[in-house]
VOVOLUM-924002 format. One record per residue (C-alpha): residue in one letter; z negated, y, x; residue number from 1. Coordinates in Angstrom, 1 decimal, always signed. Layout:
BEGIN
<'a',<Z,Y,X>,NUM>
...
! end
This chain:
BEGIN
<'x',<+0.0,+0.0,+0.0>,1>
<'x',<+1.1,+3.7,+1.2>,2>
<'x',<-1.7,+6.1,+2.0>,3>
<'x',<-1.8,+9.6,+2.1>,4>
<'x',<-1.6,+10.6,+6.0>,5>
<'x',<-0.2,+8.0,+6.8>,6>
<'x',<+3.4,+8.6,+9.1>,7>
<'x',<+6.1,+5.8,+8.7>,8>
<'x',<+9.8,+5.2,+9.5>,9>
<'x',<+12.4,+5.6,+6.9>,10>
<'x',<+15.8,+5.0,+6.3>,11>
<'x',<+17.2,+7.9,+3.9>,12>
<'x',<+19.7,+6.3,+1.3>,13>
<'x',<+21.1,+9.3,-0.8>,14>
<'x',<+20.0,+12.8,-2.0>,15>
<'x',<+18.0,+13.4,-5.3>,16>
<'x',<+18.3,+16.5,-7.5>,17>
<'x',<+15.4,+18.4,-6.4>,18>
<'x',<+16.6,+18.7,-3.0>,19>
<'x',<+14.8,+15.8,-1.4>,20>
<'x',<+16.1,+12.5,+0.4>,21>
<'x',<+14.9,+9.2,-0.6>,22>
<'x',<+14.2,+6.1,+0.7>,23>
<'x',<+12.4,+2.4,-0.2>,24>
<'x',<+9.6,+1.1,+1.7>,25>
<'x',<+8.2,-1.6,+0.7>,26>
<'x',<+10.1,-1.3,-3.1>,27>
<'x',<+8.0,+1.9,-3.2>,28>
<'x',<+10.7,+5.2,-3.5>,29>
<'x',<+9.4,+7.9,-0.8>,30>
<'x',<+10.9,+11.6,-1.7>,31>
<'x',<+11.3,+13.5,+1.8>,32>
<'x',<+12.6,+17.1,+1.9>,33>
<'x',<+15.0,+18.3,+4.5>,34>
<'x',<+17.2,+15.0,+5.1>,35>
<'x',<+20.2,+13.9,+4.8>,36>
<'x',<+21.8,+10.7,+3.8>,37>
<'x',<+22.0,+8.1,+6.4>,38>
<'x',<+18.8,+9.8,+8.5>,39>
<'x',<+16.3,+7.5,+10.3>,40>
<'x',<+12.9,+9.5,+10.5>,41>
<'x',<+9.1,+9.8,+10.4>,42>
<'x',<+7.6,+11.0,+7.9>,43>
<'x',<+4.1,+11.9,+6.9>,44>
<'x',<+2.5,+10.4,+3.1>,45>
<'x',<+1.4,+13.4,+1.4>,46>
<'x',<+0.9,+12.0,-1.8>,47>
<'x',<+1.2,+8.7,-3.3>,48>
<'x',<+2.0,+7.4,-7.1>,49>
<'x',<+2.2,+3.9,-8.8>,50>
<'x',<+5.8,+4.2,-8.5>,51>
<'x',<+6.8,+6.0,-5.6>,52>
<'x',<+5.2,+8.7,-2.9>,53>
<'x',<+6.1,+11.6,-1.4>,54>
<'x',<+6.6,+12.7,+2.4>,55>
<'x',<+7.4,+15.2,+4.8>,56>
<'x',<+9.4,+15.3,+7.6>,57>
<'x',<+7.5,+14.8,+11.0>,58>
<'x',<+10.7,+13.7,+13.3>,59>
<'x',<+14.7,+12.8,+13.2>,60>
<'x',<+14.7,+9.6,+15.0>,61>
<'x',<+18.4,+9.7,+14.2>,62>
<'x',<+20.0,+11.7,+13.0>,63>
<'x',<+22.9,+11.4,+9.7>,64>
<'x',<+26.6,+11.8,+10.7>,65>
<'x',<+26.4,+14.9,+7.9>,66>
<'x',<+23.6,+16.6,+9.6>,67>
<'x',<+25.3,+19.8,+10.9>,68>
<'x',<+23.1,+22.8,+12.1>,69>
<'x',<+22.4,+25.7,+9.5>,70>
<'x',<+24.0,+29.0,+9.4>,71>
<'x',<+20.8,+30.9,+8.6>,72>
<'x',<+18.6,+31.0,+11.4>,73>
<'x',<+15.9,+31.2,+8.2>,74>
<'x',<+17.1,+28.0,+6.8>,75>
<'x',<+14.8,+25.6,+8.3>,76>
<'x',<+11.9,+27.9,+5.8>,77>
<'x',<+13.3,+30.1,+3.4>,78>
<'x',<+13.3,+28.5,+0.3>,79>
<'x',<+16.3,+30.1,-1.3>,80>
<'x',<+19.2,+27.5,+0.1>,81>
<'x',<+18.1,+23.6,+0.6>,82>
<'x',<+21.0,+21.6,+1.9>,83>
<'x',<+22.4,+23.9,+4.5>,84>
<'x',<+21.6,+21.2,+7.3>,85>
<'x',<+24.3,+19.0,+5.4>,86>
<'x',<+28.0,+19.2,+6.0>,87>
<'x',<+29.6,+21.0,+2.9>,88>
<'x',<+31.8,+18.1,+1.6>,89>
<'x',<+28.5,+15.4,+1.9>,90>
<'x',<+26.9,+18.1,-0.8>,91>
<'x',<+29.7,+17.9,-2.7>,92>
<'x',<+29.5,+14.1,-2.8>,93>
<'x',<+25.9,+14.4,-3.7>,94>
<'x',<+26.4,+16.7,-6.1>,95>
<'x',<+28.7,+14.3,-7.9>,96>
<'x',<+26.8,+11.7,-7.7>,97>
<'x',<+23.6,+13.1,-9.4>,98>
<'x',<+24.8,+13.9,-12.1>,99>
<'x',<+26.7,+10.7,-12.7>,100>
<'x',<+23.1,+9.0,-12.2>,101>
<'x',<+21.3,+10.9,-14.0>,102>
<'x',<+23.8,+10.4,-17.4>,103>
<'x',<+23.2,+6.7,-16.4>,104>
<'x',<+19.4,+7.0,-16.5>,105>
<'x',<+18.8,+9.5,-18.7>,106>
<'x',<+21.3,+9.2,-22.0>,107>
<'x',<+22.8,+5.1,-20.9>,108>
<'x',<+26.2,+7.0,-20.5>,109>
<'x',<+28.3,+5.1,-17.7>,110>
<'x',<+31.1,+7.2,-16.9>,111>
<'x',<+33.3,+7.9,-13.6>,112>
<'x',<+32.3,+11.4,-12.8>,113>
<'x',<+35.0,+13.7,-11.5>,114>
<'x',<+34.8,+15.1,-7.8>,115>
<'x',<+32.4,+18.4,-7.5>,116>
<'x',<+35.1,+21.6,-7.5>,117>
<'x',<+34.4,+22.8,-4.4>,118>
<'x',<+33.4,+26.9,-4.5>,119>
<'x',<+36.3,+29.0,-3.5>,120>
<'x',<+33.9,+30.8,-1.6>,121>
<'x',<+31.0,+29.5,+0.0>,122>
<'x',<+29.3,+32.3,+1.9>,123>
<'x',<+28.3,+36.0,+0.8>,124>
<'x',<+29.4,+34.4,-2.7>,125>
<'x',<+25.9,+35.4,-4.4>,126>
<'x',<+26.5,+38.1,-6.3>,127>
<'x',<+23.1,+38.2,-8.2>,128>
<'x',<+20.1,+38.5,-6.3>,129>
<'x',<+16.2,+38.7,-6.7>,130>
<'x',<+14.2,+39.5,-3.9>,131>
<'x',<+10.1,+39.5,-4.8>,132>
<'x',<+7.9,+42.2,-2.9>,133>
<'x',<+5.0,+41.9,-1.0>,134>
<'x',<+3.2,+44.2,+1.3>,135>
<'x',<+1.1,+43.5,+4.7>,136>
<'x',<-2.7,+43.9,+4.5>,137>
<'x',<-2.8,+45.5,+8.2>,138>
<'x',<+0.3,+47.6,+8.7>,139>
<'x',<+1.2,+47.9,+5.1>,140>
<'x',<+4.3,+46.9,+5.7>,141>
<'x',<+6.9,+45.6,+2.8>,142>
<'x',<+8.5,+42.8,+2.7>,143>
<'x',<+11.2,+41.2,+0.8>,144>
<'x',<+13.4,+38.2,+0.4>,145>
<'x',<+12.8,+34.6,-0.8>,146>
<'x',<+9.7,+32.8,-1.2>,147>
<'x',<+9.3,+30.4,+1.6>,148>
<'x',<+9.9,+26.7,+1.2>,149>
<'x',<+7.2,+25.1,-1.5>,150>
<'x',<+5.1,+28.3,-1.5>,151>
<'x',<+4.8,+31.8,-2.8>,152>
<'x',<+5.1,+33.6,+0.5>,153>
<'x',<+7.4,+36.1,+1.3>,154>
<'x',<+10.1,+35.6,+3.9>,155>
<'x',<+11.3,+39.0,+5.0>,156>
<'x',<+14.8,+38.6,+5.2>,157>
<'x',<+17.0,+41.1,+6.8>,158>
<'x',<+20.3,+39.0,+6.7>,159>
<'x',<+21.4,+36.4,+4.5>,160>
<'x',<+24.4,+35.1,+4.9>,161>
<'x',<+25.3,+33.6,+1.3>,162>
<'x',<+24.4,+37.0,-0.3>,163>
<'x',<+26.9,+40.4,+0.5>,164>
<'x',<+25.9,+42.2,+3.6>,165>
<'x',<+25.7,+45.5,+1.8>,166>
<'x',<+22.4,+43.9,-0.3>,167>
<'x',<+20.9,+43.4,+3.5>,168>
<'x',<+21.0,+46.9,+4.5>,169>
<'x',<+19.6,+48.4,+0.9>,170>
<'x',<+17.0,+45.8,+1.3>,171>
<'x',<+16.2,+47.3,+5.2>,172>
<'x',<+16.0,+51.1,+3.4>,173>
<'x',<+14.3,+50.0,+0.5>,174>
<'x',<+11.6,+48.3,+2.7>,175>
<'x',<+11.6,+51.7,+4.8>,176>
<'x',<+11.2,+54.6,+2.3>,177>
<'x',<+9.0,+52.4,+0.0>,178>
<'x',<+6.1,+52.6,+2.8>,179>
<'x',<+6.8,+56.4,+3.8>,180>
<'x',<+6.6,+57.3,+0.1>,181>
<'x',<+3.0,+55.2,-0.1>,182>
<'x',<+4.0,+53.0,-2.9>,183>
<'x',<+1.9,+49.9,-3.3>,184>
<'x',<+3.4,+46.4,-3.8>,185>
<'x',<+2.6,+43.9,-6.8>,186>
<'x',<-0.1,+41.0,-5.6>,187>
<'x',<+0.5,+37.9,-7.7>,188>
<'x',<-3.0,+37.3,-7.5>,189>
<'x',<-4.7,+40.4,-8.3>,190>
<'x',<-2.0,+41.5,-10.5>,191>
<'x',<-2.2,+44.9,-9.3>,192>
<'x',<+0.1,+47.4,-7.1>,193>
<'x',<+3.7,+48.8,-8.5>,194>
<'x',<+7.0,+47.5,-7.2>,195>
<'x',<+7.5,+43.7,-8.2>,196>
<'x',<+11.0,+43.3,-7.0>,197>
<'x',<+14.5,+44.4,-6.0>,198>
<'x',<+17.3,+43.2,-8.3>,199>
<'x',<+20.7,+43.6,-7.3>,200>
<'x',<+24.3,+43.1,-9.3>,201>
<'x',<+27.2,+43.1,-6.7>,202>
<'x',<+30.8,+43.2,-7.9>,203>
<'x',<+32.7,+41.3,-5.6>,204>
<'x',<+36.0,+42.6,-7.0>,205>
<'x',<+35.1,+46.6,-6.9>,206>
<'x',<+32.2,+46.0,-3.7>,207>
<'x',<+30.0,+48.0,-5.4>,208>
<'x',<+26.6,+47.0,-6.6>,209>
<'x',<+23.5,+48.2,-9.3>,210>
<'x',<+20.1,+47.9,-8.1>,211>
<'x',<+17.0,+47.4,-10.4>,212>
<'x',<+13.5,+48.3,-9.2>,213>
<'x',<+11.2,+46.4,-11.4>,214>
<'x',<+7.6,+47.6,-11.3>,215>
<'x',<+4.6,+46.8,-12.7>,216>
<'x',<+3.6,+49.7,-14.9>,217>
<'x',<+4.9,+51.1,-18.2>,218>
<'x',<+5.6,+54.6,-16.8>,219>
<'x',<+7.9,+55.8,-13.6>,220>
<'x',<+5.7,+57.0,-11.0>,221>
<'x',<+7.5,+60.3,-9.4>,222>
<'x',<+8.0,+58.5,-5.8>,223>
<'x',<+9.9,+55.5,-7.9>,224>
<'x',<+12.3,+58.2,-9.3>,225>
<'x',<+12.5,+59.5,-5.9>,226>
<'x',<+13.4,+56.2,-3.9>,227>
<'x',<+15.8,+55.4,-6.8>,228>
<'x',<+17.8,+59.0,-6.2>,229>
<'x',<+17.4,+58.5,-1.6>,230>
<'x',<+19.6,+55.2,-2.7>,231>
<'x',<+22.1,+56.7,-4.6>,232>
<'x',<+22.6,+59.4,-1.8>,233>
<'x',<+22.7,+57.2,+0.8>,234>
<'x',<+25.0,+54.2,-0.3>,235>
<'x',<+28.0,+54.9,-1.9>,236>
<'x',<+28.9,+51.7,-3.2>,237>
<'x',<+25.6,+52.2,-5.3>,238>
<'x',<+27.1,+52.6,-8.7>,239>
<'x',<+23.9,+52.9,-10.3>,240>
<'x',<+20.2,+52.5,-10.0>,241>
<'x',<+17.8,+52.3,-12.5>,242>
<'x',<+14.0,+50.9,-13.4>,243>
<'x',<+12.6,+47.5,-15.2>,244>
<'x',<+9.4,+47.7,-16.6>,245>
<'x',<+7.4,+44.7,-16.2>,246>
<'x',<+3.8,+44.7,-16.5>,247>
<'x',<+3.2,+41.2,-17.8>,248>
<'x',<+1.1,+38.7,-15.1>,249>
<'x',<+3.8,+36.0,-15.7>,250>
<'x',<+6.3,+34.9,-12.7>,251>
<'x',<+9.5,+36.0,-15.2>,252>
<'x',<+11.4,+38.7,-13.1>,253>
<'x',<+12.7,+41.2,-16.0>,254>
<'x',<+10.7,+42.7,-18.5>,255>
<'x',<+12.2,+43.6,-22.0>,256>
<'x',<+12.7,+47.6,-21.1>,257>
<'x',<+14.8,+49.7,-18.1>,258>
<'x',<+15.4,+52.9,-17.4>,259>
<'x',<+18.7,+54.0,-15.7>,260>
<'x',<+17.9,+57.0,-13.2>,261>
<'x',<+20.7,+57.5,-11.5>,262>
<'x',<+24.7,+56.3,-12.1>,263>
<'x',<+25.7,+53.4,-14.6>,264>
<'x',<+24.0,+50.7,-16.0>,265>
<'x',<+27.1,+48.0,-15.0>,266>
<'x',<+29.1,+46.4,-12.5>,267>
<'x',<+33.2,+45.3,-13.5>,268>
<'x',<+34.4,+42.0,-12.2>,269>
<'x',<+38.0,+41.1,-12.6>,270>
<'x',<+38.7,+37.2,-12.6>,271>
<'x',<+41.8,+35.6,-12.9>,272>
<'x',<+43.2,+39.0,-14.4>,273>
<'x',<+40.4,+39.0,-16.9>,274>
<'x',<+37.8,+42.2,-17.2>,275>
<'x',<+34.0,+41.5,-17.4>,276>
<'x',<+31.5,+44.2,-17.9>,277>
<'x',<+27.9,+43.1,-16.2>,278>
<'x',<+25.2,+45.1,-17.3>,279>
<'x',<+21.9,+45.1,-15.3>,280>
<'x',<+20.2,+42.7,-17.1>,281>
<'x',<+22.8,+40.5,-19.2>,282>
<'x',<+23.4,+37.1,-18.0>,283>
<'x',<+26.8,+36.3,-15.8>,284>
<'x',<+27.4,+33.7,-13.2>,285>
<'x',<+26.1,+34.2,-10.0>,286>
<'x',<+28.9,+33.0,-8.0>,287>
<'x',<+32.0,+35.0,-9.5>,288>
<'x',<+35.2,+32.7,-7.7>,289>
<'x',<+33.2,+29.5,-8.7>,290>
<'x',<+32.9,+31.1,-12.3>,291>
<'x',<+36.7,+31.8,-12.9>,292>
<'x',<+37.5,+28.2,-11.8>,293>
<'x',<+34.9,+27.3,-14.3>,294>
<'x',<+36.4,+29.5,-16.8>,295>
<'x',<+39.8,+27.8,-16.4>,296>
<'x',<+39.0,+24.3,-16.3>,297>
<'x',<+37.0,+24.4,-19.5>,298>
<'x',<+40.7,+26.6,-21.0>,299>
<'x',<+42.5,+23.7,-19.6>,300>
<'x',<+40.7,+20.6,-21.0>,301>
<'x',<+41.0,+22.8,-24.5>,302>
<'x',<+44.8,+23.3,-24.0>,303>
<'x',<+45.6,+19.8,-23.2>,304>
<'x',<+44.1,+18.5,-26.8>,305>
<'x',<+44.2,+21.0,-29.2>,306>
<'x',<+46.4,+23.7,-30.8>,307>
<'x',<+44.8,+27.2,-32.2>,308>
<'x',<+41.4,+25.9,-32.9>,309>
<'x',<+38.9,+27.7,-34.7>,310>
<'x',<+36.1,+27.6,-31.6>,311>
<'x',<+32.6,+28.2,-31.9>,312>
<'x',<+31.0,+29.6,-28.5>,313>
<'x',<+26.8,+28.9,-28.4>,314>
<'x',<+25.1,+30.9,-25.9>,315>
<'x',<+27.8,+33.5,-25.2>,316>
<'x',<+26.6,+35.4,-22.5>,317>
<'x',<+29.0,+38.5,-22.1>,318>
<'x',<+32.0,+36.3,-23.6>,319>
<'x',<+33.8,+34.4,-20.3>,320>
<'x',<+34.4,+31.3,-22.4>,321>
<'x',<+35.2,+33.4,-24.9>,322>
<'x',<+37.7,+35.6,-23.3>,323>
<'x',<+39.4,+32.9,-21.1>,324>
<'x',<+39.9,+30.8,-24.6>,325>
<'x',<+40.5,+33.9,-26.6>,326>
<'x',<+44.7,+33.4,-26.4>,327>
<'x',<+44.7,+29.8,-27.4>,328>
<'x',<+42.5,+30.2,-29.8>,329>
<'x',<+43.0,+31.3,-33.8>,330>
<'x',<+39.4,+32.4,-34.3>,331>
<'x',<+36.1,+32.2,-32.0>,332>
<'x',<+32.6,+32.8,-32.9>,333>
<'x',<+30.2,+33.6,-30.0>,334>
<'x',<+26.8,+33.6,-30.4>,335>
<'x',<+24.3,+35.1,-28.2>,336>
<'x',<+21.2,+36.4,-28.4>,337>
<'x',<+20.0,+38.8,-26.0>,338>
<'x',<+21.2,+42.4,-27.2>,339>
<'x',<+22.6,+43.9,-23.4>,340>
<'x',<+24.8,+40.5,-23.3>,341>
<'x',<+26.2,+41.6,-26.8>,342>
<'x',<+27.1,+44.7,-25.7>,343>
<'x',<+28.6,+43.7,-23.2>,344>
<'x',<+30.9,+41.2,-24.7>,345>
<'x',<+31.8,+43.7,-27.5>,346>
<'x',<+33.2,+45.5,-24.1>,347>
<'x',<+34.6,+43.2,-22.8>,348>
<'x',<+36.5,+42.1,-26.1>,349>
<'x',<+38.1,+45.6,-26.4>,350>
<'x',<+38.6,+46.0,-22.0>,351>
<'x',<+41.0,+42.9,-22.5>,352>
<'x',<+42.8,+43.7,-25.9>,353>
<'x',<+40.9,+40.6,-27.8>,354>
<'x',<+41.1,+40.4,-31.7>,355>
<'x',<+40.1,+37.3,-32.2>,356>
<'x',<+36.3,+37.2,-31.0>,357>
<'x',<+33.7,+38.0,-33.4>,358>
<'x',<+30.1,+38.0,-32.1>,359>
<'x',<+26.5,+37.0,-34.3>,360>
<'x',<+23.7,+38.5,-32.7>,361>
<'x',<+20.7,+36.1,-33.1>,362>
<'x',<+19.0,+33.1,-31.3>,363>
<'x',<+20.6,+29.9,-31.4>,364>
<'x',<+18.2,+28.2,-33.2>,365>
<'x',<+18.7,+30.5,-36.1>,366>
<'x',<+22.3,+31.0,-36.3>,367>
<'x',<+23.5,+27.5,-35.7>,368>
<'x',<+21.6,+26.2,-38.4>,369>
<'x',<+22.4,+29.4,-40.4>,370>
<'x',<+26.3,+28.2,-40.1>,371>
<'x',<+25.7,+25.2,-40.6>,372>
<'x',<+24.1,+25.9,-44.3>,373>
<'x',<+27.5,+27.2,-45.3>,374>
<'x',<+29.3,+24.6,-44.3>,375>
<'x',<+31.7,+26.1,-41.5>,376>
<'x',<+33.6,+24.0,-39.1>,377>
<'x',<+34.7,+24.6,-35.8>,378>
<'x',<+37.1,+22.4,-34.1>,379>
<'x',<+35.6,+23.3,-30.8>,380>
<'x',<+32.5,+23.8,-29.6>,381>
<'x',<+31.3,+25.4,-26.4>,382>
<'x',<+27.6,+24.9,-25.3>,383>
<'x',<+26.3,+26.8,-22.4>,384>
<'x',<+22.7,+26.9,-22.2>,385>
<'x',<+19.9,+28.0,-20.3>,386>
<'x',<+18.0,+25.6,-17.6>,387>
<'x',<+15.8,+24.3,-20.2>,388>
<'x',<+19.0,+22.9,-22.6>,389>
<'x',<+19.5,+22.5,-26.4>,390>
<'x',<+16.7,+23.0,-29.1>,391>
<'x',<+17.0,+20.1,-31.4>,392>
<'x',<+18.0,+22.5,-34.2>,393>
<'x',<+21.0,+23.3,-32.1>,394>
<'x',<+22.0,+19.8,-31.4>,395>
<'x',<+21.1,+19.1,-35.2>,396>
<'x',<+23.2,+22.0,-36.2>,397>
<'x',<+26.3,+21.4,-33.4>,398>
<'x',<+26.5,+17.9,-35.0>,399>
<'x',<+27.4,+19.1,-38.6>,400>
<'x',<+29.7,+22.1,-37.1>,401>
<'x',<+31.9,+20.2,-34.6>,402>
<'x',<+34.7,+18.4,-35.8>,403>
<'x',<+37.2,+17.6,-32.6>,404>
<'x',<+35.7,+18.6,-29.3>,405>
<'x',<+32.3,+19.5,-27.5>,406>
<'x',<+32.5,+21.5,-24.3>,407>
<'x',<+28.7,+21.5,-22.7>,408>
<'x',<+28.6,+23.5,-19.9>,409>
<'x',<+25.0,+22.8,-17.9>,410>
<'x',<+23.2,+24.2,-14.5>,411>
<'x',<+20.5,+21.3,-14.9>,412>
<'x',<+21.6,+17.3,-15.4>,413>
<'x',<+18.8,+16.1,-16.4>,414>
<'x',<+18.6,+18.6,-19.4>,415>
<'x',<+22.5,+17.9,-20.2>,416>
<'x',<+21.7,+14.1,-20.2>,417>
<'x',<+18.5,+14.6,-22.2>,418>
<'x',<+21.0,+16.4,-25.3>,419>
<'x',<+24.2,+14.3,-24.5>,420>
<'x',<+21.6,+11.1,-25.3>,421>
<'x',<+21.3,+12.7,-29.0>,422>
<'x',<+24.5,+14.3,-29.1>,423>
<'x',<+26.2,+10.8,-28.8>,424>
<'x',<+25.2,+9.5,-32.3>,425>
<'x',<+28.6,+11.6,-33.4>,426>
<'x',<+30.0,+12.0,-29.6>,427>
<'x',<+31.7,+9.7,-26.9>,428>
<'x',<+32.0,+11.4,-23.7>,429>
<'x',<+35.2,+11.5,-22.1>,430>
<'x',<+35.3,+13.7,-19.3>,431>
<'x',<+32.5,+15.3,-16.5>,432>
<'x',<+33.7,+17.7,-13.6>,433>
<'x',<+31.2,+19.2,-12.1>,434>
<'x',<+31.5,+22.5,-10.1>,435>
<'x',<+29.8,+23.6,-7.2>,436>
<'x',<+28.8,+27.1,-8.5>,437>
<'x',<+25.8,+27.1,-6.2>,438>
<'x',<+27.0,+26.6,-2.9>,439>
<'x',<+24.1,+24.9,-0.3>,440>
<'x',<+21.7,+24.5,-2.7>,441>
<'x',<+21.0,+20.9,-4.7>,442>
<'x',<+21.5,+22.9,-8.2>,443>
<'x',<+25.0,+22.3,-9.8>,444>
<'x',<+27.2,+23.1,-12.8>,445>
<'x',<+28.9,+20.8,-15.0>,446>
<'x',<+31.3,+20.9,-17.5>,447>
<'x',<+31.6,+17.2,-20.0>,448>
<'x',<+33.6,+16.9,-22.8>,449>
<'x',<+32.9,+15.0,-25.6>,450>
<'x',<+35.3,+13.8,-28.8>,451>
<'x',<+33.6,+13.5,-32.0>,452>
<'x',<+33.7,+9.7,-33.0>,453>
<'x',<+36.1,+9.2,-36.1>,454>
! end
């Protein structure tokens, strides 16, 4: 029997969605972090289960044909990439093999899985980006960048290499003017000081970028106003800068009110031709080349099997499904909740001359059921949720509407294979491609397609 300290060799068999490695020892799974298929290590028991244990990495006896060295100098503790020790094409194989596994162990669905779509770009490609902030208790210095590996401790990053390089020198002025103006820093544990983090929005078509200070206080403190108005002078590709108010002792990032204080509130990106507003806080992809490709995959597994359907789009976002579908399509109906995303794809229905988009503002779980009380039905569905997946009234709901097709689009596997396991009583899965929209990292997108059973 494993115990905890103990340090043991290991044979690493594949990767796991999380980001760890895994391996058997003695029938018993042991989860490592930072290895690679095909490693022979030590590693060090740090807990143990009835079922499996867990480990950290102590040494590389030797190491995996895919190991390559990282990019980031940061990458061996910065907790924002996981997998950039692993040549690019092995994480697109792993990719493609979680998610097939995890429809096998999850919903019993035993399909060939399509190879991972490899990004289009696969550096400075992170076009959303959410530093936390911290300050020093000595020197008062700030801080900012990703929490480091398994903890909630700042690494102060002054260059990251899959973010734009502009985002690295705000982020060095920001850290500068925030101490000479004496503004405090939020402490997680205390809840107390003001600034909470730096949001950025880069357009990767225009260069240009909004910045969101989000502080911890229902009013704007006169040295916030200033810093906001030093950034606009002294970066021009600063389109706009503006204020979230969050004063809630929860880890969520965005609180429900801004304040713009200088510029615009939004960010263009053109893909594939196409026009999107992004506003400061609506949702868009974070990866904008792996997005299109997204975009016009899921328009050409529509085109292939249907003529002019009447398409219902759930979780809208800002209307990219919706936009890239909207010529093919007689009618869509988007829904979407969150009132900035709305507005946005109201703008971006008029932007690309669209007549054939109408939007319902409300949650999901209202509106689907809502529709499906009348009795409408869509020949296509599109499904994008959050992490978290489908509420069961929305699977309930999707079931009644949907008479051809299901498009779910998911950023989490095992929430996909969790719905597609109820979704199949009236669906039979026919296609999964999943998309590497998160490049270096263990998360991935997939798209599945699903025909209603006759």
């Amino acid at each position: 029997m494993l115990k905890k300290g103990e340090i043991i060799g290991l044979d690493i068999e594949k990767l796991v969605y999380g980001a760890e490695g895994i391996a058997k020892f003695n029938d018993i799974a042991v989860f490592v972090p930072d290895t690679a298929p095909a490693d022979k290590i030590r590693a060090e028991i740090i807990s143990v289960k009835k079922n499996y244990a867990r480990g950290i990495l102590k040494e590389i006896i030797e190491p995996s044909p895919q190991r390559v060295k990282p990019f980031c100098a940061l990458a061996n503790t910065c907790g924002g990439c996981q997998w950039q020790h692993i040549n690019y094409q092995e994480q697109l194989i792993a990719k493609k093999k979680i998610v097939e596994e995890t429809l096998d162990k999850i919903a019993g669905i035993k399909i060939p899985v399509n190879d991972t779509l490899e990004s289009p770009q696969t550096k400075e490609y992170r076009c959303k980006v959410q530093f936390p902030v911290s300050r020093t208790k000595v020197s008062k210095r700030f801080l900012a960048g990703y929490y480091k590996k398994g903890t909630h401790d700042i690494i102060n990053i002054k260059h990251c290499p899959v973010q734009p390089g502009i985002i690295d020198e705000v982020t060095a002025f920001l850290r500068e003017k925030a101490r000479e103006l004496h503004l405090s820093a939020y402490n997680e544990k205390t809840k107390k000081g003001l600034v909470r983090h730096f949001v950025y929005r880069y357009s990767a078509t225009n260069k240009n970028f909004i910045l969101t200070i989000v502080i911890n206080s229902g009013k704007i403190p006169e040295n916030i106003i200033t810093l906001c108005k030093l950034v606009k002078e002294k970066f021009h590709r600063a389109e706009g800068v503006g204020v979230n108010f969050n004063t809630s002792g929860s880890n969520v990032i965005l609180g429900d009110k801004s304040r713009l204080i200088e510029g615009n509130n939004s960010v263009t990106e053109t893909l594939d031709g196409k026009v999107f507003r992004i506003s400061r806080d609506a949702f868009f992809q974070v990866n904008p080349s792996a997005a299109a490709q997204m975009f016009k995959e899921v328009r050409k597994i529509v085109s292939e099997r249907i003529t002019a359907p009447e398409v219902l789009d759930v979780y809208a976002g800002s209307g990219g499904f919706s936009v890239f579908l909207s010529d093919l399509a007689k009618h869509i109906t988007a829904v979407e909740s969150s009132e900035s995303s709305v507005e946005d794809g109201l703008a971006n229905i008029s932007r690309n001359n669209i007549s054939n988009i109408t939007y319902i503002k409300d949650n999901a779980d209202i509106a689907i059921p809502g529709l499906a009380s009348e009795s409408k039905k869509f020949d296509v569905t599109i499904l994008d949720p959050p992490r978290k997946g489908c509420s069961e009234e929305v699977l309930k709901g999707v079931m009644e509407l949907t008479d051809k097709f299901l498009v779910y689009v998911s950023c989490n596997p095992a929430t996909l294979a969790r719905d597609m396991k109820v979704l199949s009583e009236k669906f039979r899965v026919k296609l999964v491609q999943p998309v590497d929209m998160f490049c270096h990292t263990y998360h991935v997108e997939t798209i599945l397609l699903a025909e209603r059973i006759s």
